[in-house]
C-alpha atoms as a printed R data frame, in Angstrom:
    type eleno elety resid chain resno       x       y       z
1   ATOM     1    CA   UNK     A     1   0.000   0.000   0.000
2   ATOM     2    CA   UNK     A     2   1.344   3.212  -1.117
3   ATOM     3    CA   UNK     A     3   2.137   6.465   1.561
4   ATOM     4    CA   UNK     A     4  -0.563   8.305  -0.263
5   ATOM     5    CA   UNK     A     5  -3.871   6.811  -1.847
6   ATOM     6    CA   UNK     A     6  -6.061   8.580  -3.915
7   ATOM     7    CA   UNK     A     7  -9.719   8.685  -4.886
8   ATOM     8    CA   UNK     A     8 -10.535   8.147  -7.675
9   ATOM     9    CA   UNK     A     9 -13.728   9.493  -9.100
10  ATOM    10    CA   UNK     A    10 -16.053   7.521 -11.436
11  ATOM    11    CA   UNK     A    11 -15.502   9.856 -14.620
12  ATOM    12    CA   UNK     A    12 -11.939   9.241 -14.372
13  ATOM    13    CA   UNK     A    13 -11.110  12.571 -13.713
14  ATOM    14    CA   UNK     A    14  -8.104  13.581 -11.337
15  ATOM    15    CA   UNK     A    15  -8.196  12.499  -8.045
16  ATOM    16    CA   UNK     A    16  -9.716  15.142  -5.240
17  ATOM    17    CA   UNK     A    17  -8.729  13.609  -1.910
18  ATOM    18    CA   UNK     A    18  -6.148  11.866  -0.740
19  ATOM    19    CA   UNK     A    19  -4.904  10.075   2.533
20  ATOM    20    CA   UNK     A    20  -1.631   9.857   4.195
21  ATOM    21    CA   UNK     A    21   0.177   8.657   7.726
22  ATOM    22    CA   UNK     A    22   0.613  11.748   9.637
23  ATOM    23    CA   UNK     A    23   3.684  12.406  11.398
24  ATOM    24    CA   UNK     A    24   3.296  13.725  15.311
25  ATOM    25    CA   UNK     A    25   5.882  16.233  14.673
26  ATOM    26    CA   UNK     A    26   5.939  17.564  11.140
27  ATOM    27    CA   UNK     A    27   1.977  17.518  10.941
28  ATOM    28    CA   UNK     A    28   1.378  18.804  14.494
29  ATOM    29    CA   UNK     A    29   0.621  22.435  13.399
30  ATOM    30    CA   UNK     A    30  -1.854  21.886  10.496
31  ATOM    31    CA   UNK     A    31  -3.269  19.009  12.574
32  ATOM    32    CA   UNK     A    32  -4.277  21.405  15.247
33  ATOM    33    CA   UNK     A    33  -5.791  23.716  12.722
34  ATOM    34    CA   UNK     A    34  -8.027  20.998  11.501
35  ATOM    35    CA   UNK     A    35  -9.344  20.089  15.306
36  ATOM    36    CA   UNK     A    36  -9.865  24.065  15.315
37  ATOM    37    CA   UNK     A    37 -12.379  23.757  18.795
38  ATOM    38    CA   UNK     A    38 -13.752  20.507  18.063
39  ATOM    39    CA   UNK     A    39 -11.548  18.975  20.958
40  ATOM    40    CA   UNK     A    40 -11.698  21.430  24.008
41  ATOM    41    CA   UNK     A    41 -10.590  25.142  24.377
42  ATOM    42    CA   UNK     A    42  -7.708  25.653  21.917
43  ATOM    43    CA   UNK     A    43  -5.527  27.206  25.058
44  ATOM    44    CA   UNK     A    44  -4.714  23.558  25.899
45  ATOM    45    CA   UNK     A    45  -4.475  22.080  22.730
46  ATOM    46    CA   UNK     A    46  -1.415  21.610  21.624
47  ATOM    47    CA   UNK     A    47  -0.974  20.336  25.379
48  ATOM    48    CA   UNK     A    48  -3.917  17.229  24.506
49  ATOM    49    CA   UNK     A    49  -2.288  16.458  21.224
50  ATOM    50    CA   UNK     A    50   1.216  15.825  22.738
51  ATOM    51    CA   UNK     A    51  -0.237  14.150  25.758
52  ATOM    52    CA   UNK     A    52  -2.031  11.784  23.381
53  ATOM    53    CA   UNK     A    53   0.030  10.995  20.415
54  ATOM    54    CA   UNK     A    54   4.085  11.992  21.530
55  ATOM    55    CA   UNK     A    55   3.369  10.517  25.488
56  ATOM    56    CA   UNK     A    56   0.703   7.805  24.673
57  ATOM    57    CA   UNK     A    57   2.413   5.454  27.477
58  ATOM    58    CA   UNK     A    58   1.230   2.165  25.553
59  ATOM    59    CA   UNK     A    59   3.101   3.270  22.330
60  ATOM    60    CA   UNK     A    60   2.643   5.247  19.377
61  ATOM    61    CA   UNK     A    61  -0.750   5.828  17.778
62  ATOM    62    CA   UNK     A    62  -1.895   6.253  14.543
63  ATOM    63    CA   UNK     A    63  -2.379   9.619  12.608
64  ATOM    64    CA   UNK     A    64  -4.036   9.154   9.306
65  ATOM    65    CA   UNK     A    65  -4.362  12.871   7.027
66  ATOM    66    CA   UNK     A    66  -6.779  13.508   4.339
67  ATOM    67    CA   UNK     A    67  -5.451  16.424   1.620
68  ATOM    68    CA   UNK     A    68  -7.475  17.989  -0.626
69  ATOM    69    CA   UNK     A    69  -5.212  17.352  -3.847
70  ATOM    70    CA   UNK     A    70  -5.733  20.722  -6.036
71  ATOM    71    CA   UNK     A    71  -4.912  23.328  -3.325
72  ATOM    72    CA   UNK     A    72  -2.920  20.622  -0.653
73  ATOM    73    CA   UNK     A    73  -4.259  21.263   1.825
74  ATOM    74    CA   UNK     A    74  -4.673  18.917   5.307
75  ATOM    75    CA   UNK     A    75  -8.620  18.949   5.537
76  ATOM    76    CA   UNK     A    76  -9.301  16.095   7.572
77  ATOM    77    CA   UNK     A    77  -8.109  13.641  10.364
78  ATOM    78    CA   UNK     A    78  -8.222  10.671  12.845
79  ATOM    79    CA   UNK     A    79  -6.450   9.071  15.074
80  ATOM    80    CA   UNK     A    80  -6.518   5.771  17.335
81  ATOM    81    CA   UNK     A    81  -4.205   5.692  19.946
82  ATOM    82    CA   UNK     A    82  -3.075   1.888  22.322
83  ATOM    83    CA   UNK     A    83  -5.133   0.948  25.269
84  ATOM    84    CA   UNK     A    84  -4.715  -1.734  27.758
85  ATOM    85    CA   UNK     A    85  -8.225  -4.196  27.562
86  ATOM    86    CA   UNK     A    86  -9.664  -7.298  28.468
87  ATOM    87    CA   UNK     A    87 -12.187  -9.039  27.075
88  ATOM    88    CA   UNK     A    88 -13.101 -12.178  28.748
89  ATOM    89    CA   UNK     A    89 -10.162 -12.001  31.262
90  ATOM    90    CA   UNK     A    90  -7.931 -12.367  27.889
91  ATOM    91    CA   UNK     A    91  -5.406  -9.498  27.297
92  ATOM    92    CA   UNK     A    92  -6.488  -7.803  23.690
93  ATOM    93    CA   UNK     A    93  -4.705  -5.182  21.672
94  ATOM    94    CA   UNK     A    94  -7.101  -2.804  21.720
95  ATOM    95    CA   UNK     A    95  -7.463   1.345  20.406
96  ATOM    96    CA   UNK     A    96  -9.245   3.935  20.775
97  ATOM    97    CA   UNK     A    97 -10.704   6.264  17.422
98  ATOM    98    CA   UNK     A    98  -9.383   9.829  18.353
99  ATOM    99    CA   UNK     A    99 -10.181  13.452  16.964
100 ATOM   100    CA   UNK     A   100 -12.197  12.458  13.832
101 ATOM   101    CA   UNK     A   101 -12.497  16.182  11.902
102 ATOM   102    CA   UNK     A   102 -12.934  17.060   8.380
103 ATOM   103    CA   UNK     A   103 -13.152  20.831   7.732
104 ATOM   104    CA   UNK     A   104 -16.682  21.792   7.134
105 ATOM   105    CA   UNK     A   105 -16.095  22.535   3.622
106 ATOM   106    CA   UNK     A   106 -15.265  18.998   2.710
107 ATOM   107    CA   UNK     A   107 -17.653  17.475   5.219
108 ATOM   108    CA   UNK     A   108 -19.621  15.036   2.472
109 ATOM   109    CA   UNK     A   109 -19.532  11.566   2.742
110 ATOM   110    CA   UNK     A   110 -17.087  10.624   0.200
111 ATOM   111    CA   UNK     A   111 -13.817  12.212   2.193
112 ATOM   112    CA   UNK     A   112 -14.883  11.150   5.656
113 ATOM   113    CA   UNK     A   113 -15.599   7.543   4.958
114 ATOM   114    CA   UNK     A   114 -12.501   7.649   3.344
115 ATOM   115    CA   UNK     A   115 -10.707   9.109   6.343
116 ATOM   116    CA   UNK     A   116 -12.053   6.205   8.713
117 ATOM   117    CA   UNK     A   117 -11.035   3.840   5.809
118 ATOM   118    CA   UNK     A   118  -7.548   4.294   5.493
119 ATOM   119    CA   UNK     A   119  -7.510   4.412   9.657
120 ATOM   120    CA   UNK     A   120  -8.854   1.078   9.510
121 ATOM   121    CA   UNK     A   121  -6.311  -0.463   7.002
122 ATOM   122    CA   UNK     A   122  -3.457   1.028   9.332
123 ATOM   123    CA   UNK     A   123  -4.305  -0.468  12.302
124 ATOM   124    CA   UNK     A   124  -4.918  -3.992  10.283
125 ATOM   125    CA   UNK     A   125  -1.921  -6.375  12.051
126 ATOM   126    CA   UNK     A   126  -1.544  -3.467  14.667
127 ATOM   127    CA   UNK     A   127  -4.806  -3.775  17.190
128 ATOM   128    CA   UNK     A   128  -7.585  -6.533  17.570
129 ATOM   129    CA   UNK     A   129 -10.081  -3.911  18.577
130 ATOM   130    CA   UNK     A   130 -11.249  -0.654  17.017
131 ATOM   131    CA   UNK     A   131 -13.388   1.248  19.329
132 ATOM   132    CA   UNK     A   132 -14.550   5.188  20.031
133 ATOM   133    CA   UNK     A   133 -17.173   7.225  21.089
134 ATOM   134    CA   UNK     A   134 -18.075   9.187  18.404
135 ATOM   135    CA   UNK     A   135 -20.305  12.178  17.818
136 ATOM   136    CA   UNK     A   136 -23.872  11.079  16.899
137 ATOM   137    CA   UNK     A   137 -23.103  13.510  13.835
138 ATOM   138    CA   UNK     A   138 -20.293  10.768  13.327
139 ATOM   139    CA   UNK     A   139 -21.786   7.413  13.611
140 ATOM   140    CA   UNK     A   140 -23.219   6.772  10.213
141 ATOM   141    CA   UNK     A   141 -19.811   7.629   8.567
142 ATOM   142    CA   UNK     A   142 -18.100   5.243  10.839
143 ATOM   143    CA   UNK     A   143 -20.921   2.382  10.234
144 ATOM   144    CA   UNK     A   144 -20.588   3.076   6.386
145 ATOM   145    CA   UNK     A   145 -16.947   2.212   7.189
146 ATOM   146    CA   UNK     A   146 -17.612  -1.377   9.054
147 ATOM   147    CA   UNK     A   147 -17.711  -0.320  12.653
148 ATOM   148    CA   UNK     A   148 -20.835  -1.467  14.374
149 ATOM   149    CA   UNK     A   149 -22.655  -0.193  17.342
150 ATOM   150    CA   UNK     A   150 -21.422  -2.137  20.150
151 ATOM   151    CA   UNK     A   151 -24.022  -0.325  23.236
152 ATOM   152    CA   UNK     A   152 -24.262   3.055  25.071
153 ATOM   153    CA   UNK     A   153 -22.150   4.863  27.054
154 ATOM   154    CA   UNK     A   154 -25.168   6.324  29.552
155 ATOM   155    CA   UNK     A   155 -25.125   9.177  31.795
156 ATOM   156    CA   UNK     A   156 -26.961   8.568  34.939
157 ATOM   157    CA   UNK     A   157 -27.711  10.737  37.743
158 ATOM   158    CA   UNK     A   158 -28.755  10.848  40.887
159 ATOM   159    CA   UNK     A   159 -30.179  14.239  42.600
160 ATOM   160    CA   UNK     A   160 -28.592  15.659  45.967
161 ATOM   161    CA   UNK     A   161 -30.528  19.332  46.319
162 ATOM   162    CA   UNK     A   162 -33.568  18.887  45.091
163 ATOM   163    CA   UNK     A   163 -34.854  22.283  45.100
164 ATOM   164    CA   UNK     A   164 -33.189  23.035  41.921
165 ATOM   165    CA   UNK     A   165 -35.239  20.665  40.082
166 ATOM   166    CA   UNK     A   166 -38.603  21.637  41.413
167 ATOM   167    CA   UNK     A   167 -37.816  25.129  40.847
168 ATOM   168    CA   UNK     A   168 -38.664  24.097  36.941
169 ATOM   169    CA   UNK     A   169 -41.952  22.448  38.500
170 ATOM   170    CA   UNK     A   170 -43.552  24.507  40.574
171 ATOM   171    CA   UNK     A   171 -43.117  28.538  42.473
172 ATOM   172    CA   UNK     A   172 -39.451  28.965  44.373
173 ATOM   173    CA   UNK     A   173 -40.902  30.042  47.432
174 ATOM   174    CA   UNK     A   174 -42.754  26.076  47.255
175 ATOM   175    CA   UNK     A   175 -39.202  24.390  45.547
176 ATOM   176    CA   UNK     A   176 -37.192  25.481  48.130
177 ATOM   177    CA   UNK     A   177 -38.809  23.937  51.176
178 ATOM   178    CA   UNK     A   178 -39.891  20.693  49.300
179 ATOM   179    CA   UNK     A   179 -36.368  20.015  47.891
180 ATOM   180    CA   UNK     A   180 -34.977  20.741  51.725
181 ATOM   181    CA   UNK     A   181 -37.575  18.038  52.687
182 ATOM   182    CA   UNK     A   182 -36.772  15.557  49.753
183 ATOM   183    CA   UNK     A   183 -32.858  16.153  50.727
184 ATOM   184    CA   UNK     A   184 -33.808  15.446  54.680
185 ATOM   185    CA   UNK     A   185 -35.770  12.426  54.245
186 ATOM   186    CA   UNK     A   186 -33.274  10.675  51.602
187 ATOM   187    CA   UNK     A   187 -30.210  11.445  53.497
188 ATOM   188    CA   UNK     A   188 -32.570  10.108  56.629
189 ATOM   189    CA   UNK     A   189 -32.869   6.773  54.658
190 ATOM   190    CA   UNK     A   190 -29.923   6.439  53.427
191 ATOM   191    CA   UNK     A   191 -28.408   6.666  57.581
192 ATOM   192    CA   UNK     A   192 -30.354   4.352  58.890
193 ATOM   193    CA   UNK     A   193 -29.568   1.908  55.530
194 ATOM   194    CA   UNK     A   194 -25.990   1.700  56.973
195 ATOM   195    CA   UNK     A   195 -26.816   1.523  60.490
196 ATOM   196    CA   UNK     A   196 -25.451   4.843  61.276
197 ATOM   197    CA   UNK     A   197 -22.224   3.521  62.011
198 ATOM   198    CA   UNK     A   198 -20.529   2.081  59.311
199 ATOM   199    CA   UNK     A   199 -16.982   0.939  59.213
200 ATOM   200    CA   UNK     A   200 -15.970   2.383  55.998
201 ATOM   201    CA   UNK     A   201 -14.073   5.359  56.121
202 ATOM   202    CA   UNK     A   202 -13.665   8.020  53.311
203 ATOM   203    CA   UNK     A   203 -10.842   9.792  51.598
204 ATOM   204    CA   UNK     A   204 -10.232  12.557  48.811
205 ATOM   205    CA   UNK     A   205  -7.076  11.994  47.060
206 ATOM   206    CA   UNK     A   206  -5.648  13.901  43.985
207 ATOM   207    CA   UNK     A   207  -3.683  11.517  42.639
208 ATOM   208    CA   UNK     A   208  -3.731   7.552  42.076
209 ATOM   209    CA   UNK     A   209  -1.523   5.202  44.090
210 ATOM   210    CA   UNK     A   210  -0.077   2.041  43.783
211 ATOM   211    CA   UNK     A   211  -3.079   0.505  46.246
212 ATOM   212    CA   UNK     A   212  -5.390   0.121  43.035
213 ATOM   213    CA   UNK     A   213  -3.339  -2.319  41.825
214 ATOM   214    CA   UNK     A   214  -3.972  -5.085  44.033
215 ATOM   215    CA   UNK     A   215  -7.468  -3.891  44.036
216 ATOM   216    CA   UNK     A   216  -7.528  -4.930  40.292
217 ATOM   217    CA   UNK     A   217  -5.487  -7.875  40.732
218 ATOM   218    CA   UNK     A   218  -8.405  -9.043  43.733
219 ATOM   219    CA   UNK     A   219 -11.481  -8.246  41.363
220 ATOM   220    CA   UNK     A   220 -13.153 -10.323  39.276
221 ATOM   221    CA   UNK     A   221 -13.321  -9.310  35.620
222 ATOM   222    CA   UNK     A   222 -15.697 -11.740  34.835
223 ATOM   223    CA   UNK     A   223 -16.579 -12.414  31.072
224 ATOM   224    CA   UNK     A   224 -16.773  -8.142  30.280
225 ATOM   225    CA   UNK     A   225 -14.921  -6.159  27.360
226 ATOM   226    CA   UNK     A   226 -13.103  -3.394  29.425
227 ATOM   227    CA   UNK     A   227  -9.722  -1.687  30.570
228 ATOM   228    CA   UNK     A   228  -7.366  -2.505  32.539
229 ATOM   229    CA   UNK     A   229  -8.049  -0.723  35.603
230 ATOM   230    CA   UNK     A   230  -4.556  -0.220  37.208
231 ATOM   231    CA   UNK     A   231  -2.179   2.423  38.187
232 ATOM   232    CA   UNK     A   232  -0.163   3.087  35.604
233 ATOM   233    CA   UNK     A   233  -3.451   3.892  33.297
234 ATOM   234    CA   UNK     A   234  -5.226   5.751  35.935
235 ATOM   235    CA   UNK     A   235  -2.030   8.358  36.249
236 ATOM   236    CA   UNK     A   236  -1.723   8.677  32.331
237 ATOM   237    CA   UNK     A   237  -5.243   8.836  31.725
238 ATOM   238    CA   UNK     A   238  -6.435  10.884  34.816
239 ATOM   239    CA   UNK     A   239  -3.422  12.541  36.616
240 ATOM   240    CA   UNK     A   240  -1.063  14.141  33.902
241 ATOM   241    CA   UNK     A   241  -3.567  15.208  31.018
242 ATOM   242    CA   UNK     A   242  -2.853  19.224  30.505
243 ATOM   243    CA   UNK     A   243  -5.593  20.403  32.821
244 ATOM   244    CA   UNK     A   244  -5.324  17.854  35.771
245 ATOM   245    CA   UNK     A   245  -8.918  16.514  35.914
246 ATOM   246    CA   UNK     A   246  -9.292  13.745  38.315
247 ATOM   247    CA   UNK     A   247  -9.502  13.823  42.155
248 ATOM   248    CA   UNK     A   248  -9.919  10.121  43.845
249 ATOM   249    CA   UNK     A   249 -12.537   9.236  46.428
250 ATOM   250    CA   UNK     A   250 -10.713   6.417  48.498
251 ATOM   251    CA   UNK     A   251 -13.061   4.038  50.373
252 ATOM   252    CA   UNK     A   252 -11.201   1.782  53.082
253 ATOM   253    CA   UNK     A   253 -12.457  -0.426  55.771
254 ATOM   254    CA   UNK     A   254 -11.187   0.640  59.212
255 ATOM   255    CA   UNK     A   255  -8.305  -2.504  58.592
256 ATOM   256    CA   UNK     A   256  -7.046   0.765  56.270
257 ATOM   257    CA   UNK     A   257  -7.722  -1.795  52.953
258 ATOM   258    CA   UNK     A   258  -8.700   0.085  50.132
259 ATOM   259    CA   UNK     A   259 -12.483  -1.509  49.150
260 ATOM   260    CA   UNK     A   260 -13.027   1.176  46.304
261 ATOM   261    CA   UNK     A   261 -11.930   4.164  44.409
262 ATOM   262    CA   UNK     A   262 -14.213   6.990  42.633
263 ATOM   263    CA   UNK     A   263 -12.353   8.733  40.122
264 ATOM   264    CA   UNK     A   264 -13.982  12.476  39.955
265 ATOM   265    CA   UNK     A   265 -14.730  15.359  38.212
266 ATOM   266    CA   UNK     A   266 -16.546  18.433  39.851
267 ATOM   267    CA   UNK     A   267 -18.535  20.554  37.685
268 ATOM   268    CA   UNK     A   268 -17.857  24.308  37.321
269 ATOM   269    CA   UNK     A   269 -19.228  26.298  40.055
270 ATOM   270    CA   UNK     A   270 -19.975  26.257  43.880
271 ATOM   271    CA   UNK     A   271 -22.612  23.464  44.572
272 ATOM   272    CA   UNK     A   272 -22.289  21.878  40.256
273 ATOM   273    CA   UNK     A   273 -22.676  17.782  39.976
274 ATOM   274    CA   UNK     A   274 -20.175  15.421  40.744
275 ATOM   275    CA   UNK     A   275 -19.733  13.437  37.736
276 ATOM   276    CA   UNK     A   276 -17.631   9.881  38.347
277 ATOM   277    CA   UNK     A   277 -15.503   9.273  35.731
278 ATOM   278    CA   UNK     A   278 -14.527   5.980  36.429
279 ATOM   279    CA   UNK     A   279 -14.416   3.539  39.969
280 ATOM   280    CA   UNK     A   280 -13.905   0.200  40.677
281 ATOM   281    CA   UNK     A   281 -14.025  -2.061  43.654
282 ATOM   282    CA   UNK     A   282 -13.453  -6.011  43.627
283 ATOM   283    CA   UNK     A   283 -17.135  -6.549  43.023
284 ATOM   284    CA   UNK     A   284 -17.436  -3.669  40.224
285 ATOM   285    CA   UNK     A   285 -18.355  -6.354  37.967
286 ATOM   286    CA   UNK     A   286 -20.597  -8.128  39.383
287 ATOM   287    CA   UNK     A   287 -22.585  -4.971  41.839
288 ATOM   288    CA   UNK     A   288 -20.839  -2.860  43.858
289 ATOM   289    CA   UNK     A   289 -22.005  -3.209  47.416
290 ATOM   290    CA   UNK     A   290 -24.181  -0.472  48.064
291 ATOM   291    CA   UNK     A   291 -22.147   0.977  51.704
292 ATOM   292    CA   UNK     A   292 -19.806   1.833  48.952
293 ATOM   293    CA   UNK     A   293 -22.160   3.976  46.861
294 ATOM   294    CA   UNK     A   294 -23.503   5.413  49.914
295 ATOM   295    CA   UNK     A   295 -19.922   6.347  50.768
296 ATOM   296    CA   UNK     A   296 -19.523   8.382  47.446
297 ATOM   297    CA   UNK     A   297 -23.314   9.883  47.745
298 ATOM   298    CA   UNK     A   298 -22.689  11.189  51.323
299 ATOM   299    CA   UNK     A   299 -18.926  12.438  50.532
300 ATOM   300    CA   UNK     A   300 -20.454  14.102  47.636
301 ATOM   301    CA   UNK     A   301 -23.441  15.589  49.539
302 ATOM   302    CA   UNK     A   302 -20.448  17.138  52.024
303 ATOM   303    CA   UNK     A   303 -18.681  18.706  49.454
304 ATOM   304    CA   UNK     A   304 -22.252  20.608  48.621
305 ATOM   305    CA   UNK     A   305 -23.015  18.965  45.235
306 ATOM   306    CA   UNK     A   306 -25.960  19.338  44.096
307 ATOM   307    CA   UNK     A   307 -26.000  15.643  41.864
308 ATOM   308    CA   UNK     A   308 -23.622  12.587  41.216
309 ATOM   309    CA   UNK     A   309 -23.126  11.991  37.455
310 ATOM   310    CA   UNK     A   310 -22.475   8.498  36.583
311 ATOM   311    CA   UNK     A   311 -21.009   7.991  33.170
312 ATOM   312    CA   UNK     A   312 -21.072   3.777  32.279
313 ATOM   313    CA   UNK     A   313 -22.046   1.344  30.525
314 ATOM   314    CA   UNK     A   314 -22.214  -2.174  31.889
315 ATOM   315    CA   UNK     A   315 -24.255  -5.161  32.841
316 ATOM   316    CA   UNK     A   316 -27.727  -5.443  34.461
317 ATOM   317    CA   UNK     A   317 -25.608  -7.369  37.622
318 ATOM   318    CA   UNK     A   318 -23.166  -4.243  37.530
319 ATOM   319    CA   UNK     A   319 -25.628  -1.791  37.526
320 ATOM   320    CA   UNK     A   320 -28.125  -3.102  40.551
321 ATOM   321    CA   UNK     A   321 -26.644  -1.099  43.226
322 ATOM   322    CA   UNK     A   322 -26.225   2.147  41.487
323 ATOM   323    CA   UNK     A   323 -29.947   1.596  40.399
324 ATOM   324    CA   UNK     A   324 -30.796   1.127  44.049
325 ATOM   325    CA   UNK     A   325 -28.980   4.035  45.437
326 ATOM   326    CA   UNK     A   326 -32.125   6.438  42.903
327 ATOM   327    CA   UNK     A   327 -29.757   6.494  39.898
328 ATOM   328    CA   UNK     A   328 -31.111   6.813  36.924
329 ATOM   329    CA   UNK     A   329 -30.596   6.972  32.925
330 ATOM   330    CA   UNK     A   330 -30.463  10.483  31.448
331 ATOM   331    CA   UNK     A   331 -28.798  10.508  27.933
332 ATOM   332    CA   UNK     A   332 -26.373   8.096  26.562
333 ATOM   333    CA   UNK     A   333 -23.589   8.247  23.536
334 ATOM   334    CA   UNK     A   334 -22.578   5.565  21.025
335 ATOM   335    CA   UNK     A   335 -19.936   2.926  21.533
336 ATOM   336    CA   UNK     A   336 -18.997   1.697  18.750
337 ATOM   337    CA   UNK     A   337 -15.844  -0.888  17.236
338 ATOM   338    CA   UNK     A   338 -14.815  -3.201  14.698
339 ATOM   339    CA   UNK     A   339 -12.664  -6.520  15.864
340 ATOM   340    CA   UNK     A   340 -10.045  -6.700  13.169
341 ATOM   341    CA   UNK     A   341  -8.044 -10.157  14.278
342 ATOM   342    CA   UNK     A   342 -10.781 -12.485  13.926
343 ATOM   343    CA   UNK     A   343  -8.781 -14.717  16.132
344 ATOM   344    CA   UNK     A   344  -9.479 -12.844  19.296
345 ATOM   345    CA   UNK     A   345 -13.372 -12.561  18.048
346 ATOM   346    CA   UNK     A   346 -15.037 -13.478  21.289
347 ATOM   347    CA   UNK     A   347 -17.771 -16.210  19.908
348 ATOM   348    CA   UNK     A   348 -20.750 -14.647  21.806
349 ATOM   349    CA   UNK     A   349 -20.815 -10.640  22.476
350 ATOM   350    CA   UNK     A   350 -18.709  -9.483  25.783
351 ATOM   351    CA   UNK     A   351 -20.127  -7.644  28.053
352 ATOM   352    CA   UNK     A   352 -19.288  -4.033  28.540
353 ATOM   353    CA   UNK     A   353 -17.699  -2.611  31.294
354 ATOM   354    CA   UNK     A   354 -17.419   1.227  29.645
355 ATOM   355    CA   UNK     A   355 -16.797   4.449  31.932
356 ATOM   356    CA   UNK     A   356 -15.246   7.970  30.265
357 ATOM   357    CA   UNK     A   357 -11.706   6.164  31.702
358 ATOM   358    CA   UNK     A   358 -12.276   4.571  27.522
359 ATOM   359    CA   UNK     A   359 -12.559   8.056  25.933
360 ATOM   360    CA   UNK     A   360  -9.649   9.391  23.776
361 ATOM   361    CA   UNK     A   361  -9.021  12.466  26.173
């Protein structure tokens, strides 16, 4: 396969488009002016794309370019970068799609699917697993291509102040009481659910530590597709992007054993949601125990947020507890992939086990 291929057209005119590797250094400049704000404020761009495709930990990704042949310009690209997965306890070479963009002038099907084409030849040989979480704007380009919907990244919630919501329903001097009420009775229940007393105690950390790696190596990862939940990840992924974003609720039992970890992000603004990123505990697979869900709730309800954001995908066994701590679906995003080494096919669909820990970044 050549360095650059070329589209044809059916009248056997010159070729319009073309795609080529990219090259992390040479390319980085017109790269970025392809992403333009599509990726995050442009302030901490260059930081992302360095972080991503010069420090990827788990080696080098992939850059594939599309030029417009009769001015040569760079008017489109993608990348898939290495990530550490599992999928049915069996290591799998695994990467993640990354900064899909044409320029809106050349945004018609013909260059795109051409785009996630030649991405999909490169990584032939290189990963078993294709996956991203695309724009909806993006998935039937990426379906036209072969990738195929694999479930839903969802984004559930579960209220803390109350009176913010029935402010929409009813008159403020009514929502303000009745959400002080709601908040009362819940936190009421949710006391006398652990006895009042419970033995699990409750730290905020800002970075990961080397303790979630025998918490991993303890849990059961069952039959799921999903990462590789240990240190090393959590600090590239988490602790070192440009703008550090993570800060770690650590749940021990009063032996000082870590049980579970909450990887979070608070939302702009005194009294925003909490919105959990990732966690995982030795039974994240299977339910988390509830005591540990309360944990994050009530650390959460401390710190004066006003929700907890939940961002996964994962099975009906996984999800029990967070569905009986009032959790509940609110919008959801795409997963999609395309297994390219038919020899690590699993023969019946994995389950998920998907948090924004699987995003590009």
């Amino acid at each position: 396969m050549s360095a650059l291929q070329e589209a044809g057209v059916p009248t056997g005119e010159p070729p319009v488009y073309a795609t080529q590797p990219g090259d992390v250094l040479h390319d980085r400049e017109e790269i970025l002016e392809v992403w333009q704000d599509h990726f995050g404020p442009r302030d901490i761009q260059r930081a992302k794309f360095d972080h991503f495709y010069r420090e990827n930990r788990y080696g080098p990704p992939i850059i594939q370019l599309l030029r417009h042949l009769p001015t040569g310009a760079l008017v489109g690209v993608i990348g898939a970068g290495p990530r550490p997965f599992l999928c049915r306890g069996r290591p799998i070479r695994a990467g993640v799609v990354a900064h899909f963009a044409v320029d809106e002038k050349h945004r018609s099907l013909g260059p795109a699917l051409m785009l996630q084409e030649s991405l999909i030849d490169a990584a032939r040989g290189r990963f078993d697993l294709l996956y991203g979480l695309p724009r909806p704007s993006a998935v039937a380009v990426s379906k036209r291509a072969g990738f195929h919907v694999l479930g839903t990244l969802v984004r559930h919630a579960r209220v803390l102040r109350h009176g913010e919501y029935l402010r929409r329903r009813m008159p403020a001097f009514l929502a303000s009481p009745s959400g002080l009420l709601i908040d009362m009775g819940k936190r009421l229940r949710t006391g006398a659910a652990d006895g009042l007393f419970s033995e699990l105690q409750s730290q905020w950390v800002h970075a990961s530590d080397e303790r979630m790696d025998a918490l991993w190596r303890e849990a059961l990862h069952t039959q799921a597709l999903t990462s590789v939940r240990d240190h090393a990840l959590l600090r590239w992924r988490f602790d070192t992007p440009p703008a550090g974003r993570a800060h770690y609720l650590l749940v021990s039992g009063k032996d000082g054993r870590l049980r579970a970890w909450f990887a979070c992000e608070e939302g702009e603004g005194q009294g925003g949601p909490l919105t959990v990123m990732d966690y995982w505990s030795t039974d994240a697979m299977i339910g988390i125990g509830r005591p540990l869900i309360r944990a994050l709730i009530a650390a959460a309800d401390k710190q004066g947020c006003s929700a907890v954001h939940l961002l996964l995908t994962a099975s009906d066994p996984a999800m029990a507890g967070w569905r009986a701590e009032g959790f509940v679906p609110r919008s959801e995003q795409p997963l999609i992939g395309l297994w390219l080494n038919p020899q690590r096919l699993p023969e019946e669909a994995a389950q998920l086990h998907v948090t924004m820990l699987d995003q590009d970044g």
